[in-house]
Backbone as JSON Lines, residues from 0, in Angstrom:
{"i":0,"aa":"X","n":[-42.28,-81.96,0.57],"ca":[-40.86,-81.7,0.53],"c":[-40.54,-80.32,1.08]}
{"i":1,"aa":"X","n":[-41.36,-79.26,0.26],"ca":[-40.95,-77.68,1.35],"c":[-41.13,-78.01,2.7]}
{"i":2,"aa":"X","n":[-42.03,-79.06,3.04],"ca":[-42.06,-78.58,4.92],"c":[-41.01,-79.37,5.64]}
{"i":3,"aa":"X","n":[-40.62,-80.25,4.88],"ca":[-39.45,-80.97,5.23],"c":[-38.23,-80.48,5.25]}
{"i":4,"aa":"X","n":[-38.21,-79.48,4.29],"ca":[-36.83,-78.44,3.82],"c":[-36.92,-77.52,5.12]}
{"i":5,"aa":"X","n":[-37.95,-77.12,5.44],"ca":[-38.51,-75.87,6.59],"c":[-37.76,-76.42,7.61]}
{"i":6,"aa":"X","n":[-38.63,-77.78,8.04],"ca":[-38.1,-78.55,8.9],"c":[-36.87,-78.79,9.48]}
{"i":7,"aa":"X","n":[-35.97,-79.28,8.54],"ca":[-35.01,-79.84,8.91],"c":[-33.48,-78.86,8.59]}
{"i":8,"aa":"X","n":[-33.97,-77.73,7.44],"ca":[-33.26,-76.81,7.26],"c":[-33.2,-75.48,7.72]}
{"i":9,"aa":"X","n":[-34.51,-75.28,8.36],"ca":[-34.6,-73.94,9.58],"c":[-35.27,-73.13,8.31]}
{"i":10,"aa":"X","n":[-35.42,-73.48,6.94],"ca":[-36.02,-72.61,6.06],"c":[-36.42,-73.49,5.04]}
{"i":11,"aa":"X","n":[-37.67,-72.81,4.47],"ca":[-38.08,-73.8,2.94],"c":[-37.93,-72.82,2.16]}
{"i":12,"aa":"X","n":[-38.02,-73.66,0.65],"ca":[-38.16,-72.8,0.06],"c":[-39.56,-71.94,-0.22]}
{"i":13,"aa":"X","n":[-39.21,-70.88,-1.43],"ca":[-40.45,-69.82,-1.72],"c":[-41.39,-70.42,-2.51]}
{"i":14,"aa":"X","n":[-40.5,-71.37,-3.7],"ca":[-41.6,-72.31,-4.49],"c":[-41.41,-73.63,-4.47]}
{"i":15,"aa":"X","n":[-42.11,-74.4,-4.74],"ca":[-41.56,-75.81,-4.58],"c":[-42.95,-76.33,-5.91]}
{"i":16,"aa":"X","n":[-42.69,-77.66,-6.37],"ca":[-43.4,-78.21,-7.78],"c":[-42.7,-79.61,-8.17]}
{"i":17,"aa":"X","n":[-43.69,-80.12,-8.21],"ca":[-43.25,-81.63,-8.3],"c":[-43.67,-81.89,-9.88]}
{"i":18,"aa":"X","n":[-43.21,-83.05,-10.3],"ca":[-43.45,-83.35,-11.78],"c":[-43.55,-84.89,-11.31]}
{"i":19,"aa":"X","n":[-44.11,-85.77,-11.85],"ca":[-44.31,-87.18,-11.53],"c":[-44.42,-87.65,-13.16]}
{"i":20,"aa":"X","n":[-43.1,-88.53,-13.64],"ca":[-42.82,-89.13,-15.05],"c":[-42.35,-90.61,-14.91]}
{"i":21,"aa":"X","n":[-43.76,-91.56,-15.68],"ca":[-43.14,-92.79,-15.16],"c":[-42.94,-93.51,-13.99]}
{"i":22,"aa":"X","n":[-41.54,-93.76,-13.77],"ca":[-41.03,-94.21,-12.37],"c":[-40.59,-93.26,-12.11]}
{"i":23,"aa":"X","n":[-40.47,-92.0,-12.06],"ca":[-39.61,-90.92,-11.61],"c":[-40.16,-89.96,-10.9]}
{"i":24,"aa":"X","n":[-40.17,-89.27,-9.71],"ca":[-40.63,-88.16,-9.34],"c":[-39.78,-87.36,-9.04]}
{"i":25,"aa":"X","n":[-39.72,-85.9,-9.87],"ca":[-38.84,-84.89,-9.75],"c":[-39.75,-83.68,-8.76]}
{"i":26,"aa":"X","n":[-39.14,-83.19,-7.97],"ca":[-39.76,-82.09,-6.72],"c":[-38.75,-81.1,-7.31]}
{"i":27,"aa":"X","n":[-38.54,-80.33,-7.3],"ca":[-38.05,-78.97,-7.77],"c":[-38.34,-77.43,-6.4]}
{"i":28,"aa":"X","n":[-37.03,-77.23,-6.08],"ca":[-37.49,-76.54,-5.21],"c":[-36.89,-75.37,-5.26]}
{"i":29,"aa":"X","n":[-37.74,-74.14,-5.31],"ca":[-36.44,-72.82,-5.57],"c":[-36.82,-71.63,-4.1]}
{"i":30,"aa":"X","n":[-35.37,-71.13,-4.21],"ca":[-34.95,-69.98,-3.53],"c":[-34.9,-70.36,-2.1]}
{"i":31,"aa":"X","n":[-34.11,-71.71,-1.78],"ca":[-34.17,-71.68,-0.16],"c":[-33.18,-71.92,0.06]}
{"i":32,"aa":"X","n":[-32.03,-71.36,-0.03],"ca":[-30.41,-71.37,0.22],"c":[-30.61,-70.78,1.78]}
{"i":33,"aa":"X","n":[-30.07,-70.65,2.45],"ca":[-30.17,-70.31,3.7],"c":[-29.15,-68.84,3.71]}
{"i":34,"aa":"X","n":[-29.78,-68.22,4.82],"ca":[-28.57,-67.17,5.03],"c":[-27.47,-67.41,5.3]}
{"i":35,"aa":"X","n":[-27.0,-68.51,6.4],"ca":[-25.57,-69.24,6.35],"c":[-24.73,-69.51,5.37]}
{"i":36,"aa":"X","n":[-25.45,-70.42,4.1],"ca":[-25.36,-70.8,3.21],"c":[-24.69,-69.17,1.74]}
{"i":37,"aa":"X","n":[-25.93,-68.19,1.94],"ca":[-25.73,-67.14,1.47],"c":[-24.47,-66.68,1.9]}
{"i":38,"aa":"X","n":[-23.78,-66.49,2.77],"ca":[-22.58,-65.81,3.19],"c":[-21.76,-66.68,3.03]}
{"i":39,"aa":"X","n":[-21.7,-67.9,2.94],"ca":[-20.35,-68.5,2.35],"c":[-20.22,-68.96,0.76]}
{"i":40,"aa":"X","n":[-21.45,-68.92,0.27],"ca":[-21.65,-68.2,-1.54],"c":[-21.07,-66.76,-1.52]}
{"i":41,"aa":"X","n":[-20.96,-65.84,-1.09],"ca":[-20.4,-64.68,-1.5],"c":[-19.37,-64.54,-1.22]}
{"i":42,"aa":"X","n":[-18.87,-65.35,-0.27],"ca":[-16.97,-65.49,0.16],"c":[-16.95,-66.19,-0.78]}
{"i":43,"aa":"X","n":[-17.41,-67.26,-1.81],"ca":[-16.23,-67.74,-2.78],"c":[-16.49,-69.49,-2.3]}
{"i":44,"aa":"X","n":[-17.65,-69.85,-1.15],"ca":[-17.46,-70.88,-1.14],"c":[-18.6,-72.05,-0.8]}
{"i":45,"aa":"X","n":[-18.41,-72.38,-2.57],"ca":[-19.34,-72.91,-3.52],"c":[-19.27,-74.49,-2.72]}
{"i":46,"aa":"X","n":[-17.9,-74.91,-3.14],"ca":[-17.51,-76.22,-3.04],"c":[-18.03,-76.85,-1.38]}
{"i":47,"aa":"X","n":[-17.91,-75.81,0.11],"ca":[-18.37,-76.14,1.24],"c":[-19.62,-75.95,1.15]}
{"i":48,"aa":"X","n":[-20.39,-75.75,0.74],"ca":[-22.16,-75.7,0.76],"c":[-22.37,-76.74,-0.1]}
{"i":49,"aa":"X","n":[-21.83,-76.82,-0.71],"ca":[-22.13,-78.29,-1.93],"c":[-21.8,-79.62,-0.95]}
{"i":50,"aa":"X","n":[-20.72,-79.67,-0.44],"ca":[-20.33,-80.23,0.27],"c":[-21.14,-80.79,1.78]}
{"i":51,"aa":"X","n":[-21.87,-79.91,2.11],"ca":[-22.27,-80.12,3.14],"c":[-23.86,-80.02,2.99]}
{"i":52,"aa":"X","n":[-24.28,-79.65,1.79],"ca":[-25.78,-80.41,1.59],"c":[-25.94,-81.42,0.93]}
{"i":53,"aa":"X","n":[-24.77,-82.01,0.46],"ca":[-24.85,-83.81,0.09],"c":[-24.57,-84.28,1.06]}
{"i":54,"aa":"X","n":[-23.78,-83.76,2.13],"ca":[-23.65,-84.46,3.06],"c":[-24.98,-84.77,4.17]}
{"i":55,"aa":"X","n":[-25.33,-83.38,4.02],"ca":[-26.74,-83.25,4.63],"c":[-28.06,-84.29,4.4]}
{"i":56,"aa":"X","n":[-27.86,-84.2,2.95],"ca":[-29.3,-84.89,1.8],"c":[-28.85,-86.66,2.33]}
{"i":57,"aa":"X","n":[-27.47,-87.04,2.35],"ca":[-27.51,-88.13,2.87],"c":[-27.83,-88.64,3.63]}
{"i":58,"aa":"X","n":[-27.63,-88.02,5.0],"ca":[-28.28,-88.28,6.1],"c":[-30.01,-88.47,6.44]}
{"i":59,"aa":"X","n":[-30.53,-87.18,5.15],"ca":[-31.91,-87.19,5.62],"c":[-32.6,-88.03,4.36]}
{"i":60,"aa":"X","n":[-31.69,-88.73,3.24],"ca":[-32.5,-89.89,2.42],"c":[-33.32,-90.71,2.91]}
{"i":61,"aa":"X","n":[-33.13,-91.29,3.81],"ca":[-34.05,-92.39,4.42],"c":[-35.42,-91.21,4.86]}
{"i":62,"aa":"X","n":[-35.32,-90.33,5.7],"ca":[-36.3,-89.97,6.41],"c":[-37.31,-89.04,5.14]}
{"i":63,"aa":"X","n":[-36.75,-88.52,3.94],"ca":[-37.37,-87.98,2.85],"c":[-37.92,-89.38,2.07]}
{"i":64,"aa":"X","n":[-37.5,-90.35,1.9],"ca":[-38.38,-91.58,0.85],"c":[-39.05,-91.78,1.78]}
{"i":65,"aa":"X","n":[-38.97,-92.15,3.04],"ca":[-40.19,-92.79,3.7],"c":[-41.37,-92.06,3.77]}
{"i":66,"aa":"X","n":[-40.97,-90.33,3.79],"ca":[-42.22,-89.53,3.45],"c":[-42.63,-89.6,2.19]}
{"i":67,"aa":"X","n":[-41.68,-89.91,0.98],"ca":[-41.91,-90.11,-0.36],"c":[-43.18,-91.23,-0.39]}
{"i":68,"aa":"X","n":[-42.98,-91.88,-0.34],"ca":[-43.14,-93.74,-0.03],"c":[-44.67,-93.82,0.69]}
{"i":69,"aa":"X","n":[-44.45,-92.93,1.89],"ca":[-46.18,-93.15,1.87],"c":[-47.33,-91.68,1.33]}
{"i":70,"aa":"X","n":[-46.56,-90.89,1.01],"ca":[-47.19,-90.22,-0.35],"c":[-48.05,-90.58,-1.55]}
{"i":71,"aa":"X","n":[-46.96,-91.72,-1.74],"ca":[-47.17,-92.33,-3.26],"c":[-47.67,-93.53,-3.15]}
{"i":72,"aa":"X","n":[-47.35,-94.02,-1.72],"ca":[-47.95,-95.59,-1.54],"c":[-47.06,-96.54,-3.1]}
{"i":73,"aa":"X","n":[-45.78,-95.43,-3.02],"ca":[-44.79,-96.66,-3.6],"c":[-43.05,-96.85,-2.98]}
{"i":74,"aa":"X","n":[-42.6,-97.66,-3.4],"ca":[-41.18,-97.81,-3.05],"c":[-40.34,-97.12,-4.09]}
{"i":75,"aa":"X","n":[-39.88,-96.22,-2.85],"ca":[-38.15,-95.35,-3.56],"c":[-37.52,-96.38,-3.55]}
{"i":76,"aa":"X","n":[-36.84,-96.67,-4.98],"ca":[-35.24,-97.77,-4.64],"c":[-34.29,-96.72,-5.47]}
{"i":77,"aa":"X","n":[-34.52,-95.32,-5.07],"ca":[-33.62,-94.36,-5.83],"c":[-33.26,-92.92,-5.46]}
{"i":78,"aa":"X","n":[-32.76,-92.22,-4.85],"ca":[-33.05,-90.94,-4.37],"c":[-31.61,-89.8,-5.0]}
{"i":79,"aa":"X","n":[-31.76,-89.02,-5.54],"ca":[-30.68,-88.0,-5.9],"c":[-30.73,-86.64,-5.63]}
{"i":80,"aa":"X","n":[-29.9,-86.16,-4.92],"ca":[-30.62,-84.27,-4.29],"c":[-29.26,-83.56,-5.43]}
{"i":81,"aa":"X","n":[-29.74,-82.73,-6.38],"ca":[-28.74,-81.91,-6.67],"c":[-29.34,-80.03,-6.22]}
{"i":82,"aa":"X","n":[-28.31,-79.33,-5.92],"ca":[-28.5,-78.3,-5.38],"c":[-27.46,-77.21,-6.6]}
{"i":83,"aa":"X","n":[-28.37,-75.95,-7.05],"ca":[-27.91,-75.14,-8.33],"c":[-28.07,-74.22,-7.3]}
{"i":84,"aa":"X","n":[-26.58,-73.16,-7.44],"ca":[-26.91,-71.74,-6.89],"c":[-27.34,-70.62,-7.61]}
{"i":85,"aa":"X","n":[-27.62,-70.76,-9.15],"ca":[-27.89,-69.55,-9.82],"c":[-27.9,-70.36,-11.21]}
{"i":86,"aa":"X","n":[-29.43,-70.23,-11.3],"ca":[-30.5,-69.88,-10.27],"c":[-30.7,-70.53,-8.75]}
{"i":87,"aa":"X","n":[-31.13,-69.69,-7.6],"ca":[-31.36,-70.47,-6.42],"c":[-32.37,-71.98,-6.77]}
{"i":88,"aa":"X","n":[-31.91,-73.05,-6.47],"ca":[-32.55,-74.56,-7.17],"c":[-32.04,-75.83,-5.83]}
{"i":89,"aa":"X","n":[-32.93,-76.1,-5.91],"ca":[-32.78,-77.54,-5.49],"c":[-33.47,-78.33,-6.46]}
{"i":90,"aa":"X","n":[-33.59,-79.83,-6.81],"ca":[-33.93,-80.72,-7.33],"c":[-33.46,-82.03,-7.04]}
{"i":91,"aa":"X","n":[-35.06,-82.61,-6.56],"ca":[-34.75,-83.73,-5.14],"c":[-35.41,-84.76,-6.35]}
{"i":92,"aa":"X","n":[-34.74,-85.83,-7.05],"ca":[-35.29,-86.7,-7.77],"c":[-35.16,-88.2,-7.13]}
{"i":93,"aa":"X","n":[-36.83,-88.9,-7.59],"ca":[-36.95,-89.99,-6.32],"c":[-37.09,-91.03,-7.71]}
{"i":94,"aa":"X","n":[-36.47,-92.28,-7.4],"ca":[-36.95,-93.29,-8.7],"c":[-37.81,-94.6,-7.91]}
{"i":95,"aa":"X","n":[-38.77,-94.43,-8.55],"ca":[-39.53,-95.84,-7.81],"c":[-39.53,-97.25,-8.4]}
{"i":96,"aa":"X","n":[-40.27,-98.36,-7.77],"ca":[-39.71,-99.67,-8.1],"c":[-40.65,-99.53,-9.41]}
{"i":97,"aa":"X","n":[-41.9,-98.99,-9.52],"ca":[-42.52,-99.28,-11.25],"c":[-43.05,-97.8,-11.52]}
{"i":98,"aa":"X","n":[-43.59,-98.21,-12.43],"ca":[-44.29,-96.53,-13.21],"c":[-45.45,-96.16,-12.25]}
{"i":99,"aa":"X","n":[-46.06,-95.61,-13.01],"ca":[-47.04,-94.66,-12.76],"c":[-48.25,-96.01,-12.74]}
{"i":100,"aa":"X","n":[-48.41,-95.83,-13.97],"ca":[-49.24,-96.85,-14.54],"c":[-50.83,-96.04,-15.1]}
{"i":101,"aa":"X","n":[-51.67,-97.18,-15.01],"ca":[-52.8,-96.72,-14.95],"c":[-53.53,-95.64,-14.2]}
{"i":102,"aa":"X","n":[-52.5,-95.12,-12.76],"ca":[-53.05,-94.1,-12.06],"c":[-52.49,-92.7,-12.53]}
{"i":103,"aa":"X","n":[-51.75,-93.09,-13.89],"ca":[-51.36,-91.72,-14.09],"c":[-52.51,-91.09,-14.73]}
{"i":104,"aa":"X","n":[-53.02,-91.76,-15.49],"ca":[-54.34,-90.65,-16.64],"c":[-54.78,-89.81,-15.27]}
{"i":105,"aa":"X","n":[-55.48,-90.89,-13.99],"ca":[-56.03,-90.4,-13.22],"c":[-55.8,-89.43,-12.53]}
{"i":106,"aa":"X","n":[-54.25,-89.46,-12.22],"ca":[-53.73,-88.81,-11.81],"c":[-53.84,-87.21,-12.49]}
{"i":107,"aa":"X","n":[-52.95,-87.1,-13.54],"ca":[-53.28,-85.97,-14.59],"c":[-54.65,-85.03,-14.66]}
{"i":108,"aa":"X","n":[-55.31,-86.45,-14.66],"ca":[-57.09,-85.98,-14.5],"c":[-57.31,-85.04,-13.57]}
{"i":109,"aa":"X","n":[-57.22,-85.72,-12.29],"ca":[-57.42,-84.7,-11.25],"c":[-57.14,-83.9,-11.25]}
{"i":110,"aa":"X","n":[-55.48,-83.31,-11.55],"ca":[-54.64,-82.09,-11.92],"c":[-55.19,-81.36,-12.48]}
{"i":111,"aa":"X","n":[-56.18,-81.91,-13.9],"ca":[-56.8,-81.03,-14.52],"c":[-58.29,-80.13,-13.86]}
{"i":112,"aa":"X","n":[-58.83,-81.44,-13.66],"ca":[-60.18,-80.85,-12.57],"c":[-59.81,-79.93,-11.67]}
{"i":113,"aa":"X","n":[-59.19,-80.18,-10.74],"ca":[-58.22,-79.14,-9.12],"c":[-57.26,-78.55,-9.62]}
{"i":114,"aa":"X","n":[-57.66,-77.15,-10.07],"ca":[-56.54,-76.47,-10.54],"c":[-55.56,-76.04,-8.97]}
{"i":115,"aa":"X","n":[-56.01,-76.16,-7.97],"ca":[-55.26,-75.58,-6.86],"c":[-54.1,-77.09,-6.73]}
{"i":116,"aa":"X","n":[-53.92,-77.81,-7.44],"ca":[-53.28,-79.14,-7.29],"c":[-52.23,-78.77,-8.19]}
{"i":117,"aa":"X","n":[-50.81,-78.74,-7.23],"ca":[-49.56,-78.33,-8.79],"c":[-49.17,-77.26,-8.2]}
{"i":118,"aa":"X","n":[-49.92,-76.3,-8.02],"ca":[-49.47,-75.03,-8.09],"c":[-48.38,-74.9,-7.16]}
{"i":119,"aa":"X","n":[-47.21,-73.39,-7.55],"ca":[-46.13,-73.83,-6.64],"c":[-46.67,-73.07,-5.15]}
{"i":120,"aa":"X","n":[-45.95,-73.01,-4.22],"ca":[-46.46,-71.92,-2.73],"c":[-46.7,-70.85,-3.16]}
{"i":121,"aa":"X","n":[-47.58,-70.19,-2.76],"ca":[-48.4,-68.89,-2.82],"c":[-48.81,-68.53,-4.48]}
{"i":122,"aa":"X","n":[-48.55,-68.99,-4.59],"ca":[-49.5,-69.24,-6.49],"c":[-50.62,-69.29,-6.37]}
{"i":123,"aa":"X","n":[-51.46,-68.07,-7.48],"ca":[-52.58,-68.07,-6.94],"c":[-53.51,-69.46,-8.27]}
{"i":124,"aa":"X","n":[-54.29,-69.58,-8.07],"ca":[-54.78,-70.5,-9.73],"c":[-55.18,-69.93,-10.44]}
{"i":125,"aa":"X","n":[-54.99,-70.62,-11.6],"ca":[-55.03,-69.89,-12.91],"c":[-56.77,-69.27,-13.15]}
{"i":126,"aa":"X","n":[-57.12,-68.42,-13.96],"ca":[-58.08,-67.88,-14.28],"c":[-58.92,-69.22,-14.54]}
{"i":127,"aa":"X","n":[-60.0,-68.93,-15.24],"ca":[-61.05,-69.59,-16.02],"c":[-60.41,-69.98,-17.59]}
{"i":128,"aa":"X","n":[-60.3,-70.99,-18.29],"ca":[-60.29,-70.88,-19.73],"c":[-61.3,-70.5,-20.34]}
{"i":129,"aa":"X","n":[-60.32,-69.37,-21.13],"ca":[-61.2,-68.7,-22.36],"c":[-62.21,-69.69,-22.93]}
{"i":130,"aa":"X","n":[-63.43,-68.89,-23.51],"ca":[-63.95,-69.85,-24.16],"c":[-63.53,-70.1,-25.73]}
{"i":131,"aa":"X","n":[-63.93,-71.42,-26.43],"ca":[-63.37,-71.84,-27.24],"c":[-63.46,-71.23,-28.76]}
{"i":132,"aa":"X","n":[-62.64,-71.47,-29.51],"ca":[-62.11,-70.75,-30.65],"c":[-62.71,-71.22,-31.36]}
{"i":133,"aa":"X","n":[-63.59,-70.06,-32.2],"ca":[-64.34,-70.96,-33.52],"c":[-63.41,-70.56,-34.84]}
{"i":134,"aa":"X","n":[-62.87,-72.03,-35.04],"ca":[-62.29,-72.24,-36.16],"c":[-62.78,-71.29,-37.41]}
{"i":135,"aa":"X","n":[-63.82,-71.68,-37.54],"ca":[-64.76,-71.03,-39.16],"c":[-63.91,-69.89,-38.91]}
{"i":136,"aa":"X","n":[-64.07,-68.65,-38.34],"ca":[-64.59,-67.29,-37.74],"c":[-63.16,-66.85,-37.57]}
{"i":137,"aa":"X","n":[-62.41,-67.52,-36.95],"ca":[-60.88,-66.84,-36.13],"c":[-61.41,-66.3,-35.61]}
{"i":138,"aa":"X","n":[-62.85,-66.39,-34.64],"ca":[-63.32,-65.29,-33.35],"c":[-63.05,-66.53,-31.98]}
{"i":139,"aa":"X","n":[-63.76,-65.84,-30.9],"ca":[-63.65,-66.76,-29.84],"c":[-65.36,-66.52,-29.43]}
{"i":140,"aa":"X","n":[-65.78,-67.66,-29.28],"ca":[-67.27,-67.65,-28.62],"c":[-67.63,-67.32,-27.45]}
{"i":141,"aa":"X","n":[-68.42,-66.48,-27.14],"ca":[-69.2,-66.02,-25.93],"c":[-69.95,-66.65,-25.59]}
{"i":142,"aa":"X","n":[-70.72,-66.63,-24.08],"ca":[-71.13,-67.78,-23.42],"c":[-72.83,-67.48,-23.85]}
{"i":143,"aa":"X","n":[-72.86,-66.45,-24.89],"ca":[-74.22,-66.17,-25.35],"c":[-74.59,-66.59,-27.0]}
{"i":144,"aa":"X","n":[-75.39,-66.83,-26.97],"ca":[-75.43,-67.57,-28.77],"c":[-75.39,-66.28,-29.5]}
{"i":145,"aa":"X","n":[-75.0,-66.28,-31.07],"ca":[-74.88,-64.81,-31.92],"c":[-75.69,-65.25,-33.03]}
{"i":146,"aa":"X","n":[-76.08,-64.29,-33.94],"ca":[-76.79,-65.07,-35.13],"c":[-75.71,-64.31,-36.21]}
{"i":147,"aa":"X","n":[-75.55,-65.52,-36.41],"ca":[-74.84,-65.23,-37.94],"c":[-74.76,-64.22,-38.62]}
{"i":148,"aa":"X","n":[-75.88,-64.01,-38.98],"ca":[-76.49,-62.85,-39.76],"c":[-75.79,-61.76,-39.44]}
{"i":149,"aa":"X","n":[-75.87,-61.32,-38.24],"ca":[-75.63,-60.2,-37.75],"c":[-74.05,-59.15,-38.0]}
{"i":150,"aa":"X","n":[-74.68,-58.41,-37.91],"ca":[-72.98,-57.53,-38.65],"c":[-72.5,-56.77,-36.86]}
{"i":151,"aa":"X","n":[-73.52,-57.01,-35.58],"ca":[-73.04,-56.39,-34.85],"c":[-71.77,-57.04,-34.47]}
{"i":152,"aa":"X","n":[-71.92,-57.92,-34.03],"ca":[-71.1,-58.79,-33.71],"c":[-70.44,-59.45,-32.39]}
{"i":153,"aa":"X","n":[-72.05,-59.14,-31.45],"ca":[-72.12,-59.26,-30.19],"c":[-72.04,-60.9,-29.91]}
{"i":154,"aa":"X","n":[-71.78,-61.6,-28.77],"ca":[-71.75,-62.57,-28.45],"c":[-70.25,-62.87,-28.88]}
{"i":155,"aa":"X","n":[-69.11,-62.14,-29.35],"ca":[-67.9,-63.07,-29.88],"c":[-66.97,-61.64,-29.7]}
{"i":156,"aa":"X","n":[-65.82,-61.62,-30.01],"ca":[-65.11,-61.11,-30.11],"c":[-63.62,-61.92,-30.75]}
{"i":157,"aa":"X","n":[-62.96,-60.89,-31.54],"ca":[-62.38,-61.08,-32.85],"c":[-60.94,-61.9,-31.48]}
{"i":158,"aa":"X","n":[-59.85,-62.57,-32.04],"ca":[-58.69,-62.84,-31.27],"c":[-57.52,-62.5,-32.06]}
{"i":159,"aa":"X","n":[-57.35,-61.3,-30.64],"ca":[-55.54,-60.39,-31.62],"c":[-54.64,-61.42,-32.62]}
């Protein structure tokens, strides 16, 4: 969807992030108002930019589901573009003919494995997860074993 925005709008946006719920796929796209666009937001005019990117989004529905469509290897029978100026927002919501289904766990899955999957443009990925919290202790475990015993208290460290 950003390169399509790039594309066809002479600019994309800075972030862009999709959410996939069900039959629904929401794309979320921020900060790509155009400079054109910018100067007739500061004259006062909201209603002609609104105006003329529904008019816009209409025209390019067909050519955005069909990129939707073989993305997803499903059928859009739904498309809605709403555009927020403040915050700078777009939100391009696509409804398909069924859910997710069974490819969602998978889906998710992957997300989880490929942290570079999701992320919005120029986002870097997230760190490593901490390692895990030992209940008993309220400490967090180190990737080195500790002995109990011990009053140093190497291998763990306490969590603020």
């Amino acid at each position: 969807m950003a390169q399509a925005m790039k594309e066809y709008y002479g600019k994309g946006p800075e972030t862009a992030k999709s959410y996939m719920v069900d039959d629904l796929l929401f794309v979320v796209l921020r900060e790509g108002i155009t400079t054109s666009e910018k100067t007739m937001l500061n004259a006062g005019e909201q209603d002609i930019v609104r105006v003329y990117r529904q008019r816009f989004q209409n025209e390019m529905a067909p050519v955005l589901c069909r990129k939707i469509e073989e993305l997803t290897e499903r059928k859009v029978i739904g498309y809605q573009s709403q555009i927020l100026f403040d915050p700078d927002m777009v939100i391009e919501m696509f409804v398909f003919d069924r859910p997710v289904g069974a490819g969602a766990e998978a889906t998710a899955q992957g997300q989880l494995n490929n942290t570079e999957v999701g992320l919005q443009i120029g986002e870097d990925p997230p760190s490593p997860e901490p390692p895990p919290l030992d209940k008993n202790r309220g400490e967090v475990r180190a990737n080195e074993p500790t002995d109990s015993g011990s009053s140093s208290g190497q291998g763990s460290r306490a969590v603020p």
